[in-house]
PyMOL Python script that loads the backbone (N, CA, C, O; Angstrom):
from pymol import cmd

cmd.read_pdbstr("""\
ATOM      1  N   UNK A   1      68.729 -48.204 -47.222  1.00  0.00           N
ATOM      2  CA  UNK A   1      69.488 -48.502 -46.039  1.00  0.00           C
ATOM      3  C   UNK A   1      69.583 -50.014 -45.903  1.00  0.00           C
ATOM      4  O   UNK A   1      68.690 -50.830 -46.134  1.00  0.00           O
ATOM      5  N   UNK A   2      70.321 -50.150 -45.655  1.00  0.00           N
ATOM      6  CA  UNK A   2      70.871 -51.648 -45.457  1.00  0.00           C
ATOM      7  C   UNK A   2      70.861 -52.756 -44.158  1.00  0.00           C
ATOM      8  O   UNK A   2      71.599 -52.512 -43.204  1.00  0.00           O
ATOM      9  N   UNK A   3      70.075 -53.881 -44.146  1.00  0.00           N
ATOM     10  CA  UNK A   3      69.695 -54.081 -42.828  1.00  0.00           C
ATOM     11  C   UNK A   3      70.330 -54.239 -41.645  1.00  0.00           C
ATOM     12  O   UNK A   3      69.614 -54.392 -40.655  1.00  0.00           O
ATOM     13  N   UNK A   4      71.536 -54.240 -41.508  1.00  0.00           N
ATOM     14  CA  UNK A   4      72.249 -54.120 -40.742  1.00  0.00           C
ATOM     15  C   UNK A   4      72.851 -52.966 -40.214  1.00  0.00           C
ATOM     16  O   UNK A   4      73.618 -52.906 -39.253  1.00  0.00           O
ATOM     17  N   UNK A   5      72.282 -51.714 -41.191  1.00  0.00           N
ATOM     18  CA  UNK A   5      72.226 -50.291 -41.067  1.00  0.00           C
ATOM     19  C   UNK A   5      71.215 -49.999 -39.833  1.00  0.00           C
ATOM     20  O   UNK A   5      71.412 -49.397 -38.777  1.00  0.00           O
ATOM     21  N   UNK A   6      70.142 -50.597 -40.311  1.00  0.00           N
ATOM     22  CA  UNK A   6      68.915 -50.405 -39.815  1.00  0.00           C
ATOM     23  C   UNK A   6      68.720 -51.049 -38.240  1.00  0.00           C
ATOM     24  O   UNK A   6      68.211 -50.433 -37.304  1.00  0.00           O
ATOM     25  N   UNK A   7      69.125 -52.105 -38.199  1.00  0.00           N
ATOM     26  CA  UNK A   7      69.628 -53.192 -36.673  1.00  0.00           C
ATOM     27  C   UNK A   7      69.925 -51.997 -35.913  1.00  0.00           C
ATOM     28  O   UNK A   7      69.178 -51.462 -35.094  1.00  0.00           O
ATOM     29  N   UNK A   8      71.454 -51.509 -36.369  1.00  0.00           N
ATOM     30  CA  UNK A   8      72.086 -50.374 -35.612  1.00  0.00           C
ATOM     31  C   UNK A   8      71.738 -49.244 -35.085  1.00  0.00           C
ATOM     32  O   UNK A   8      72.043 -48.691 -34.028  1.00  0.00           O
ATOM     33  N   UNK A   9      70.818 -48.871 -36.265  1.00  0.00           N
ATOM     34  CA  UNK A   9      69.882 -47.828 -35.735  1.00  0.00           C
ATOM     35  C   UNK A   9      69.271 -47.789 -34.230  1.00  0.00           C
ATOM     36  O   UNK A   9      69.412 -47.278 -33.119  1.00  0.00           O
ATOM     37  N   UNK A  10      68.566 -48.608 -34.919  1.00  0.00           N
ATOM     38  CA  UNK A  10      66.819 -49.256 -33.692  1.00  0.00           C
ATOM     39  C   UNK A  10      67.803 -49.485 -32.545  1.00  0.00           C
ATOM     40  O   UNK A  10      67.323 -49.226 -31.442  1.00  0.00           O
ATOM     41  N   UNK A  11      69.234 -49.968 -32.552  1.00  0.00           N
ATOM     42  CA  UNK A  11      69.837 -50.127 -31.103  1.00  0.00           C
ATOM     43  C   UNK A  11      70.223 -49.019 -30.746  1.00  0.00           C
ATOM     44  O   UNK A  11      69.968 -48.812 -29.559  1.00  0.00           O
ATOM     45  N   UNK A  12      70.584 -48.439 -31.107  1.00  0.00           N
ATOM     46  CA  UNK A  12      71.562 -46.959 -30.697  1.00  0.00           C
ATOM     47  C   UNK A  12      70.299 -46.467 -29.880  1.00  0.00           C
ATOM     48  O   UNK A  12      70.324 -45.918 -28.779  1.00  0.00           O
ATOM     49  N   UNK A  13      69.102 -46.799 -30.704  1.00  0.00           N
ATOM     50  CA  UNK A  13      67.818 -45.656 -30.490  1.00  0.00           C
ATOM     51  C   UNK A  13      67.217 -46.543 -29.296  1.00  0.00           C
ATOM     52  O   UNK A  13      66.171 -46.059 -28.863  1.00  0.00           O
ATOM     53  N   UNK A  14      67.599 -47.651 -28.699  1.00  0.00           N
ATOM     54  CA  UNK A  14      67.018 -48.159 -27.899  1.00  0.00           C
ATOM     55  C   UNK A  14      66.006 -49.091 -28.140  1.00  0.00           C
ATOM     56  O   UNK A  14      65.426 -49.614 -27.188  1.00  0.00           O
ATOM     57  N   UNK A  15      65.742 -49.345 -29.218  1.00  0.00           N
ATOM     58  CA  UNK A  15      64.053 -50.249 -29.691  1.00  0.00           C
ATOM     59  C   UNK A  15      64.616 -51.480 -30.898  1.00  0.00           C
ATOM     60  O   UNK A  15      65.484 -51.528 -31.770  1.00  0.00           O
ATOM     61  N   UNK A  16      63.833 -52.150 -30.494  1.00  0.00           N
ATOM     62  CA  UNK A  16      63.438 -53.733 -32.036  1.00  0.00           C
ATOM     63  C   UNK A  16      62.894 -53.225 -32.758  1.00  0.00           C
ATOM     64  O   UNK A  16      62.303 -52.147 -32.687  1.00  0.00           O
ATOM     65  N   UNK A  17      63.060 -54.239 -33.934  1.00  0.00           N
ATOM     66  CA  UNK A  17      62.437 -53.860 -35.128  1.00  0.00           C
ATOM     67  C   UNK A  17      60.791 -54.591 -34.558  1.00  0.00           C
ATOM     68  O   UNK A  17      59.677 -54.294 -34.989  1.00  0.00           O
ATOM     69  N   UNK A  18      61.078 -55.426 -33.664  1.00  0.00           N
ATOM     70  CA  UNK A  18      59.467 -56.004 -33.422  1.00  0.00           C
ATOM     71  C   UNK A  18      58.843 -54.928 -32.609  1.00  0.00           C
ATOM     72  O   UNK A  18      57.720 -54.588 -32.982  1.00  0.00           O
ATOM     73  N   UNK A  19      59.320 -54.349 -31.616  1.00  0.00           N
ATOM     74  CA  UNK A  19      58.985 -52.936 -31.130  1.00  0.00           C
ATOM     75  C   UNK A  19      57.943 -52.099 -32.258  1.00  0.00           C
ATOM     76  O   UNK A  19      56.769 -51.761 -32.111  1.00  0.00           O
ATOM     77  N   UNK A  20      58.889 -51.914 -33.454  1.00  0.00           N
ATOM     78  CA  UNK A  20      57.980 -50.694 -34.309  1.00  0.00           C
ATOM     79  C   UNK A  20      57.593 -51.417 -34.922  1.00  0.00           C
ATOM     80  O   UNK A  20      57.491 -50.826 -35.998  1.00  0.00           O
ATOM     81  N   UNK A  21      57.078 -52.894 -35.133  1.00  0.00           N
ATOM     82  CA  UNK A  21      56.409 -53.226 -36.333  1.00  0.00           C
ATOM     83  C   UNK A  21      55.107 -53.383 -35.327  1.00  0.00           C
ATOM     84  O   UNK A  21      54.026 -53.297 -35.910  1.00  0.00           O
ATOM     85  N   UNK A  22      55.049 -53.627 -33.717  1.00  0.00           N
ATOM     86  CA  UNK A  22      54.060 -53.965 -32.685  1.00  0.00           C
ATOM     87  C   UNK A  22      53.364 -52.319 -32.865  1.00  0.00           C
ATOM     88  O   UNK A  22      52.137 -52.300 -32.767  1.00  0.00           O
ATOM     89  N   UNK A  23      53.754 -51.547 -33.008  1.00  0.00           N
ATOM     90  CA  UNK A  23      53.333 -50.053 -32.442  1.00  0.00           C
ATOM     91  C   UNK A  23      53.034 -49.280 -33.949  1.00  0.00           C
ATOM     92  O   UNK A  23      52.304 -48.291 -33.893  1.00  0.00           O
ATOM     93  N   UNK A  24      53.468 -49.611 -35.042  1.00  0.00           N
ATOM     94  CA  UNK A  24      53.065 -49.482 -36.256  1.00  0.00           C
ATOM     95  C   UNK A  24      51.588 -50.251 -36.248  1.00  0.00           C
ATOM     96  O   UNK A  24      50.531 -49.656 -36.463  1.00  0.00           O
ATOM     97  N   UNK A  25      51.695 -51.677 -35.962  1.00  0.00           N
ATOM     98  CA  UNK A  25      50.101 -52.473 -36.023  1.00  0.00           C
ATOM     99  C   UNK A  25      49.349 -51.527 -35.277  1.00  0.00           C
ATOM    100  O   UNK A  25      48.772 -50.728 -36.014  1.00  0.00           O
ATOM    101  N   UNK A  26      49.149 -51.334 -33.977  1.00  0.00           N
ATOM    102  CA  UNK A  26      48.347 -50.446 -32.804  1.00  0.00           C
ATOM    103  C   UNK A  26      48.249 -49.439 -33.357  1.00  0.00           C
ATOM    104  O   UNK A  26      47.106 -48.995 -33.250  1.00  0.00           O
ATOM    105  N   UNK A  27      49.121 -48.619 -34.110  1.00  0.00           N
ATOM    106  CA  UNK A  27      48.560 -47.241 -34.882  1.00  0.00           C
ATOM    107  C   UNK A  27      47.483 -47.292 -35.765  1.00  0.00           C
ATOM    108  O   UNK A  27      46.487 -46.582 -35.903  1.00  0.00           O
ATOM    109  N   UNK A  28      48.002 -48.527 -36.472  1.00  0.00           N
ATOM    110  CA  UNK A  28      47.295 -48.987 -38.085  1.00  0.00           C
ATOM    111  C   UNK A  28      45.815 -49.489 -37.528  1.00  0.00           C
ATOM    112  O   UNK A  28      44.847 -49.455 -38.288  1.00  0.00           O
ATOM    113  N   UNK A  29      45.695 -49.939 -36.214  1.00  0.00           N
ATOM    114  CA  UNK A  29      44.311 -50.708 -35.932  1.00  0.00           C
ATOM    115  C   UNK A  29      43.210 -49.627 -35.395  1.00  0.00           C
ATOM    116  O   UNK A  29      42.004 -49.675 -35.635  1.00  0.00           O
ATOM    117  N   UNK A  30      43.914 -48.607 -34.587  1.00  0.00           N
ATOM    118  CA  UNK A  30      43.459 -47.397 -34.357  1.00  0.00           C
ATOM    119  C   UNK A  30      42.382 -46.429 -35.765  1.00  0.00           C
ATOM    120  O   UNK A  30      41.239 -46.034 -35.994  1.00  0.00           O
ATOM    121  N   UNK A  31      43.783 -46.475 -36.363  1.00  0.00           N
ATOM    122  CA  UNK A  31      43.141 -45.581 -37.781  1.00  0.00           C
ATOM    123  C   UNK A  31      41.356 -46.495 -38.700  1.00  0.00           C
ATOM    124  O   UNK A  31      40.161 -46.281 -38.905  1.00  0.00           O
ATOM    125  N   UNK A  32      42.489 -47.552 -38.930  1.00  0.00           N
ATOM    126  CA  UNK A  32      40.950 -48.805 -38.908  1.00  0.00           C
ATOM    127  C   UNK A  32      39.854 -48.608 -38.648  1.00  0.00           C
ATOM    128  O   UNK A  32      38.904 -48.221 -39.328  1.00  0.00           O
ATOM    129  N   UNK A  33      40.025 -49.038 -37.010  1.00  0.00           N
ATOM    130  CA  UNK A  33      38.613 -48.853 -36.292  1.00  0.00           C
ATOM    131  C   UNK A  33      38.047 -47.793 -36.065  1.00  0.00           C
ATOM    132  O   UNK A  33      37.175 -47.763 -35.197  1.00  0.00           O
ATOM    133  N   UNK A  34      38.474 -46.377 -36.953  1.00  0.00           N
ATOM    134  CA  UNK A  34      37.647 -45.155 -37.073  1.00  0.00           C
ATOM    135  C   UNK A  34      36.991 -45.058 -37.903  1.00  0.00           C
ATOM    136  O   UNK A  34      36.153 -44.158 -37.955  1.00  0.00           O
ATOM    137  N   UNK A  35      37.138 -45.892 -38.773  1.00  0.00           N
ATOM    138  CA  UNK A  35      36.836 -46.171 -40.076  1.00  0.00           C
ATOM    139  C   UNK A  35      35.106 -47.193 -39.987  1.00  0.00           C
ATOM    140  O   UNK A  35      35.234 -48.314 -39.494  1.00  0.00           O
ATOM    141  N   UNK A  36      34.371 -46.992 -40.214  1.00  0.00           N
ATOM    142  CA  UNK A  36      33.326 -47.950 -40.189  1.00  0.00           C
ATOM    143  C   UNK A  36      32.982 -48.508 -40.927  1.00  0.00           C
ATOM    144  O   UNK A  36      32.120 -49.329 -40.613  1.00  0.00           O
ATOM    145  N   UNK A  37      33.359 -48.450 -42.181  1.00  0.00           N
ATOM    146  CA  UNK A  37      33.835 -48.849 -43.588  1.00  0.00           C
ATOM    147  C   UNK A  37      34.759 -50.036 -43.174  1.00  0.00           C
ATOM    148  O   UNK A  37      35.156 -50.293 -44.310  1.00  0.00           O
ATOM    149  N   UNK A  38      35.207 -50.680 -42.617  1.00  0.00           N
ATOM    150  CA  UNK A  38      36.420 -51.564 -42.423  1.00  0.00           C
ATOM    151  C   UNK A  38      35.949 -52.487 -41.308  1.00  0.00           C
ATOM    152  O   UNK A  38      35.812 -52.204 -40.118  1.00  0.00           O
ATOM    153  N   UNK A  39      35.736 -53.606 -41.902  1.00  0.00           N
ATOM    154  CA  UNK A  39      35.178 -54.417 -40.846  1.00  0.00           C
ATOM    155  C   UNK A  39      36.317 -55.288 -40.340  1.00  0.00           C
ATOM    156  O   UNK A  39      37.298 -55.569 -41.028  1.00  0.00           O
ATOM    157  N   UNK A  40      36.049 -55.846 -38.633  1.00  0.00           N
ATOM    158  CA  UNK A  40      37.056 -55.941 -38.186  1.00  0.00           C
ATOM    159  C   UNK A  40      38.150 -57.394 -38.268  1.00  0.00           C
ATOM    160  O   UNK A  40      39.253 -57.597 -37.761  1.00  0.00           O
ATOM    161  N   UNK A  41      37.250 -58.257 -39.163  1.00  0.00           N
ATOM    162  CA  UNK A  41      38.305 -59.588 -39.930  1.00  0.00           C
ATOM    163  C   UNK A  41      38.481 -58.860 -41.237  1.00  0.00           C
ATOM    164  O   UNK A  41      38.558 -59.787 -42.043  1.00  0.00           O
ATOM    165  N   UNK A  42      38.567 -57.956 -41.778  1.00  0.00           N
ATOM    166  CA  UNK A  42      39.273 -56.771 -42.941  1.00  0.00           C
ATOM    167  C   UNK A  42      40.186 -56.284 -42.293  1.00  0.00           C
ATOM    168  O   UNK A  42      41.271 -56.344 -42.871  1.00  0.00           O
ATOM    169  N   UNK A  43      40.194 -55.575 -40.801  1.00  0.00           N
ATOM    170  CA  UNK A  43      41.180 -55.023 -40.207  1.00  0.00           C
ATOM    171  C   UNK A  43      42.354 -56.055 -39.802  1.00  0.00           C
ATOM    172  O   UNK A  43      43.491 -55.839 -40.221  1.00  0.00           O
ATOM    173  N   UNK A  44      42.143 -56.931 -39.166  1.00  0.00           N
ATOM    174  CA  UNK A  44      43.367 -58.054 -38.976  1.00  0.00           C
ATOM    175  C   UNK A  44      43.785 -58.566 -39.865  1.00  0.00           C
ATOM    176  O   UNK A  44      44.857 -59.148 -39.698  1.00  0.00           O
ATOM    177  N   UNK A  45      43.133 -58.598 -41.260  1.00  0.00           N
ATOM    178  CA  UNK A  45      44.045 -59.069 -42.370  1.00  0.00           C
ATOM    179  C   UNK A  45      44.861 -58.092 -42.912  1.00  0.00           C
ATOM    180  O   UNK A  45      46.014 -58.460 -43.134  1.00  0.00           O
ATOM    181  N   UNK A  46      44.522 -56.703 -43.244  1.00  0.00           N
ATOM    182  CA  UNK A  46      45.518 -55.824 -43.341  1.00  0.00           C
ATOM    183  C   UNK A  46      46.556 -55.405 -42.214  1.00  0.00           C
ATOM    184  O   UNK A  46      47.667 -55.007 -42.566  1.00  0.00           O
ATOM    185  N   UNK A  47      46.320 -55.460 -41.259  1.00  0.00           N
ATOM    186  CA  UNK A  47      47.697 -56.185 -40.566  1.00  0.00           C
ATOM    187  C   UNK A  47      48.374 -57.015 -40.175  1.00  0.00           C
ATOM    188  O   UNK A  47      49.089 -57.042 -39.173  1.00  0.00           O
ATOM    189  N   UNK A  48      48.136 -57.980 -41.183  1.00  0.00           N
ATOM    190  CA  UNK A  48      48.769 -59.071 -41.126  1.00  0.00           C
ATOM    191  C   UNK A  48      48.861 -60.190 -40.175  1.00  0.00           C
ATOM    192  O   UNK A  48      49.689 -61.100 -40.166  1.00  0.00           O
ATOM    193  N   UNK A  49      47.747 -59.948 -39.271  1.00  0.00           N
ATOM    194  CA  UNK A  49      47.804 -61.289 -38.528  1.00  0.00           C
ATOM    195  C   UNK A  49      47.119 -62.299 -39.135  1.00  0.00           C
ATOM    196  O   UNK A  49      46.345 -62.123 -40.076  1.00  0.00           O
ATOM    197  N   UNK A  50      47.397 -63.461 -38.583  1.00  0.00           N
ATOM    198  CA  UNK A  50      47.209 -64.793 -39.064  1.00  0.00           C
ATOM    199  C   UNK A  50      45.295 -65.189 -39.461  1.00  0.00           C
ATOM    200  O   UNK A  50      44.703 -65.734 -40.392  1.00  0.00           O
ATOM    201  N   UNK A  51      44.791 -64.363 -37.791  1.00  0.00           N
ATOM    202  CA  UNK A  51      43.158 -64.829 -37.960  1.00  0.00           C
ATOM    203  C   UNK A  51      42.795 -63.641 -37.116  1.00  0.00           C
ATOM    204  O   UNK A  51      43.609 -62.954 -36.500  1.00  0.00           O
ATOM    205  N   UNK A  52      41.151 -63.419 -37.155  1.00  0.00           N
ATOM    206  CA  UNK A  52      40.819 -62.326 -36.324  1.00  0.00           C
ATOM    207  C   UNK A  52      41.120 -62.774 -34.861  1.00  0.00           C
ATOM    208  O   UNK A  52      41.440 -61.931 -34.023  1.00  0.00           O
ATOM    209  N   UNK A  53      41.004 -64.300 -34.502  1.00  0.00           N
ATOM    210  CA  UNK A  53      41.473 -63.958 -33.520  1.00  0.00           C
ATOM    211  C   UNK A  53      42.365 -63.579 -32.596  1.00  0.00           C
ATOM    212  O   UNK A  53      42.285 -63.225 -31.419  1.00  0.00           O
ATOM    213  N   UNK A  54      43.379 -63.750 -33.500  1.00  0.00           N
ATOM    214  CA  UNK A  54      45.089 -63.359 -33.008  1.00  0.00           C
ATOM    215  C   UNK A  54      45.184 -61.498 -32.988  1.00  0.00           C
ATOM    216  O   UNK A  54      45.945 -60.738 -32.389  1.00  0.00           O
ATOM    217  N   UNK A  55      44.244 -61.297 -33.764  1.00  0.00           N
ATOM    218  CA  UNK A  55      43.956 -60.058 -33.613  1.00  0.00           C
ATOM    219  C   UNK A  55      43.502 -58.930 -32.362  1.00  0.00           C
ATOM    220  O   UNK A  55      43.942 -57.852 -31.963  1.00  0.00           O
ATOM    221  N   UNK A  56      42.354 -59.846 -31.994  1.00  0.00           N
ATOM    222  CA  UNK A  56      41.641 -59.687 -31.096  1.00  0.00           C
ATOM    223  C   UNK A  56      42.265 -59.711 -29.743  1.00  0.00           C
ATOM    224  O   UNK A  56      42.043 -58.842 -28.900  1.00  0.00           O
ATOM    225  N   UNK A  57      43.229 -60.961 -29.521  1.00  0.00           N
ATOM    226  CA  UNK A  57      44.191 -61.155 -28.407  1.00  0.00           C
ATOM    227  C   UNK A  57      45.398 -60.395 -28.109  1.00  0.00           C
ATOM    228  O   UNK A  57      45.970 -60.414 -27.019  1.00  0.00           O
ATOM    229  N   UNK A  58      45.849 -59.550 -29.394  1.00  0.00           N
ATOM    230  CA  UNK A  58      46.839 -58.491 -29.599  1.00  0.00           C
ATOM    231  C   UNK A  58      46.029 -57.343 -29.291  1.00  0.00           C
ATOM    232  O   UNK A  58      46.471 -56.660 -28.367  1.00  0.00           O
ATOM    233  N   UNK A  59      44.779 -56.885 -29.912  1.00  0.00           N
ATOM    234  CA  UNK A  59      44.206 -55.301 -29.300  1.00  0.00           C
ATOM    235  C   UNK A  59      43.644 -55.573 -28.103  1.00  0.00           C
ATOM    236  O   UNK A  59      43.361 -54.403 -27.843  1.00  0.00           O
ATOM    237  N   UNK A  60      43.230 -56.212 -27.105  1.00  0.00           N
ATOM    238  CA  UNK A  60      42.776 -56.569 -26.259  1.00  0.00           C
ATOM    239  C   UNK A  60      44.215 -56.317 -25.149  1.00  0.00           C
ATOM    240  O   UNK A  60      44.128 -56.005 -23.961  1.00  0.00           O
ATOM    241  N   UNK A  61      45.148 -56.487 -25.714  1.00  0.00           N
ATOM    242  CA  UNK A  61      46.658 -57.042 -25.043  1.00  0.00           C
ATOM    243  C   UNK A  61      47.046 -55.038 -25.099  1.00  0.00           C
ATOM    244  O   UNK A  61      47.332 -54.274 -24.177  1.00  0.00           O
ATOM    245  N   UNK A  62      46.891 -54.803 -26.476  1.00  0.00           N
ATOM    246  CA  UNK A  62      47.832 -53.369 -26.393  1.00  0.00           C
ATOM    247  C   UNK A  62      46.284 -52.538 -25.404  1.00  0.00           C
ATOM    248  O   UNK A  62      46.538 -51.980 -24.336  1.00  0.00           O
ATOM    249  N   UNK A  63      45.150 -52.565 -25.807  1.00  0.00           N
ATOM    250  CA  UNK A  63      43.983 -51.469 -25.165  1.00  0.00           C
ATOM    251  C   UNK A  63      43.249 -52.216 -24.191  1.00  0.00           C
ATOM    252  O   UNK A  63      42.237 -51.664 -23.759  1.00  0.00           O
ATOM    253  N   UNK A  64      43.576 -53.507 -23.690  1.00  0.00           N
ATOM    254  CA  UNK A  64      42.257 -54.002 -22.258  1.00  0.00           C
ATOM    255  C   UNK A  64      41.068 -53.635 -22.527  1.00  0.00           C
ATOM    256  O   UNK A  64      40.397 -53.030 -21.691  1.00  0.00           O
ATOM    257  N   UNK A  65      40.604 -53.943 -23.753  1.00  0.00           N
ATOM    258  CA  UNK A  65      39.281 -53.603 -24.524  1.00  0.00           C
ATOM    259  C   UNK A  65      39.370 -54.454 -25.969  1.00  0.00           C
ATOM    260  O   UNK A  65      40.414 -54.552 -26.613  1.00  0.00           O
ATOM    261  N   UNK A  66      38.554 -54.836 -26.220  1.00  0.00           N
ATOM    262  CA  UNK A  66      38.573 -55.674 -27.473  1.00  0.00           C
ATOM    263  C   UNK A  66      38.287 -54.479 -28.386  1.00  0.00           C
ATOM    264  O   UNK A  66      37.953 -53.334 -28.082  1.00  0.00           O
ATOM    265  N   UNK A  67      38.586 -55.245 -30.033  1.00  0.00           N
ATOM    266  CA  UNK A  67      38.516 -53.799 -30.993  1.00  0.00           C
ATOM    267  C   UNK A  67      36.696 -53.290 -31.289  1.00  0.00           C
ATOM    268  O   UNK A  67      36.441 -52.250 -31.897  1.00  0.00           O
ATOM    269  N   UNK A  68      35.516 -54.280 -30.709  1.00  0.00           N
ATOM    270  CA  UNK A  68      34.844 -53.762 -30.893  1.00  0.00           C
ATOM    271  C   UNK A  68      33.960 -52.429 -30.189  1.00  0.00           C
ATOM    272  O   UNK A  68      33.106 -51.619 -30.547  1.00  0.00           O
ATOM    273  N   UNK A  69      34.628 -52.712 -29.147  1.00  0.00           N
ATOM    274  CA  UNK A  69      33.982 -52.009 -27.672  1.00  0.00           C
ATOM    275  C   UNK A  69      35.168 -50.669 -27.861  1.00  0.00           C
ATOM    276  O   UNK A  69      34.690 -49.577 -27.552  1.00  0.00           O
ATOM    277  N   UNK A  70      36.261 -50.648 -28.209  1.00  0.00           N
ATOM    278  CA  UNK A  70      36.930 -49.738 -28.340  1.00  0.00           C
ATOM    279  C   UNK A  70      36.713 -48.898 -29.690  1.00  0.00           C
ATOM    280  O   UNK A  70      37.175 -47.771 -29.872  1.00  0.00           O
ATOM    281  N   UNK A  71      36.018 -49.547 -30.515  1.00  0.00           N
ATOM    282  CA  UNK A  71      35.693 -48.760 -31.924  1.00  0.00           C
ATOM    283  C   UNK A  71      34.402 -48.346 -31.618  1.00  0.00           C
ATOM    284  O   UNK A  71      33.875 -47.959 -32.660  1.00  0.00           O
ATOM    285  N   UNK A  72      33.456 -48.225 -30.427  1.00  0.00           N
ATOM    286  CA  UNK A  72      32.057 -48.046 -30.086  1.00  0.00           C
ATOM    287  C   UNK A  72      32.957 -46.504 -29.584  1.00  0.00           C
ATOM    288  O   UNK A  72      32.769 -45.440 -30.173  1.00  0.00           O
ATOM    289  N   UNK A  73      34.215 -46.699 -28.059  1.00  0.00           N
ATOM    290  CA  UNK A  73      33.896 -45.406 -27.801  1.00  0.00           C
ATOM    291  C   UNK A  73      34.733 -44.457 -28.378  1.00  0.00           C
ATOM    292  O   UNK A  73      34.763 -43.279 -28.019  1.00  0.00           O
ATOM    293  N   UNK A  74      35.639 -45.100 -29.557  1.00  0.00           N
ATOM    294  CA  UNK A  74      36.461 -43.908 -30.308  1.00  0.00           C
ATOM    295  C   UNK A  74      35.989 -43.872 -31.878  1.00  0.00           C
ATOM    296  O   UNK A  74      36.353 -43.065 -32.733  1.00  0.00           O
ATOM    297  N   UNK A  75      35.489 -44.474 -31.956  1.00  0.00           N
ATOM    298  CA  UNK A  75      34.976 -44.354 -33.782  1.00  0.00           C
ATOM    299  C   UNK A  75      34.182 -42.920 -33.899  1.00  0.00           C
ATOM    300  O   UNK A  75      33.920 -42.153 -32.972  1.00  0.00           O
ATOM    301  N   UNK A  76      33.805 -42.736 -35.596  1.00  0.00           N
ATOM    302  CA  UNK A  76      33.289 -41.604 -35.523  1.00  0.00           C
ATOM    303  C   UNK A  76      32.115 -41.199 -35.296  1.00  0.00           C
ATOM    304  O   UNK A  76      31.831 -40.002 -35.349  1.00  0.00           O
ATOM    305  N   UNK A  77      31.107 -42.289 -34.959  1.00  0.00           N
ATOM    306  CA  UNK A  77      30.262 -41.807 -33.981  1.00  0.00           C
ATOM    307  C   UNK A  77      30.732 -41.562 -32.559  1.00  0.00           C
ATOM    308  O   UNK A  77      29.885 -40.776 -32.136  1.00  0.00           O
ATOM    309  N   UNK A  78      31.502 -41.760 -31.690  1.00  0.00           N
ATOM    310  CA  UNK A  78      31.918 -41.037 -30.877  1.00  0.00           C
ATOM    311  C   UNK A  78      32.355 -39.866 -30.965  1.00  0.00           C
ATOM    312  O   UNK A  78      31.978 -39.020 -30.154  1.00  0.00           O
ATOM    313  N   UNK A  79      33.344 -39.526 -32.079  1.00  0.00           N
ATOM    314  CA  UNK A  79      34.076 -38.251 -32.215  1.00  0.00           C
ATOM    315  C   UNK A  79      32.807 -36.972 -32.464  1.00  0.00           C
ATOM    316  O   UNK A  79      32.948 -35.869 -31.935  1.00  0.00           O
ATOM    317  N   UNK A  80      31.629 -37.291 -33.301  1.00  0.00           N
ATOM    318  CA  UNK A  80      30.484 -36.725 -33.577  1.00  0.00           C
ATOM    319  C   UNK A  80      29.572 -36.410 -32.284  1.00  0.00           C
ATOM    320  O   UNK A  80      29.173 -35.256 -32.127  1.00  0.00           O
ATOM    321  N   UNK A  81      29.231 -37.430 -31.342  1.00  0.00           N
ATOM    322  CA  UNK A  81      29.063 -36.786 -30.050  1.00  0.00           C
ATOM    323  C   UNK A  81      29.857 -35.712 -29.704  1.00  0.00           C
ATOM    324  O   UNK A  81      29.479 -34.542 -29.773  1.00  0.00           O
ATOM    325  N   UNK A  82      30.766 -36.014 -29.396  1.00  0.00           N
ATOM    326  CA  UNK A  82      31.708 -34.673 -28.856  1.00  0.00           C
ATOM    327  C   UNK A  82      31.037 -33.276 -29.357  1.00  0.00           C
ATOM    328  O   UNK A  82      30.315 -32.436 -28.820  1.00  0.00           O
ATOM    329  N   UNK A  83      31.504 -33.399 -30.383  1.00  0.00           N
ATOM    330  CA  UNK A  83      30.748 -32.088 -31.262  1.00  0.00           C
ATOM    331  C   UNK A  83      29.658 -31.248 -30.804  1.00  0.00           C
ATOM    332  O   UNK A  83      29.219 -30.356 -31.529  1.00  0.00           O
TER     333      UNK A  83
END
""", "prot")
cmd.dss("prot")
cmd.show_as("cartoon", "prot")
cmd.util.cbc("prot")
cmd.orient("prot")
């Protein structure tokens, strides 16, 4: 598809391409921080931000929780409580 295909799209559909690349990251940081295997200046470099802390100021921004306090109550030791 061709990017000006793609422009058209995302408008018709109502959204930016910065829209789904913002909500693609928040998915991708989610999956991450379930992960305990993946430490969290590993996690901001695979999504491409600049430093952990730009990171930190973006999950803090999308969850009002920084990624560590939010990977305490959704990681898989949380999910294992449940259980």
């Amino acid at each position: 598809m061709g990017a000006r295909t793609l422009q058209r799209r995302l408008t018709d559909a109502g959204i930016t391409f910065q829209q789904v690349v913002e909500e693609t990251r928040r998915e991708l940081a989610h999956h991450y921080l379930k992960q305990r295997s993946v430490e969290l200046s590993e996690a901001a470099f695979l999504l491409g931000f600049e430093d952990a802390n730009s990171f930190f100021r973006a999950f803090r921004a999308w969850e009002g929780t920084s990624p560590s306090e939010w990977r305490t109550r959704n990681g898989p030791a949380a999910t294992e409580a449940l259980r």
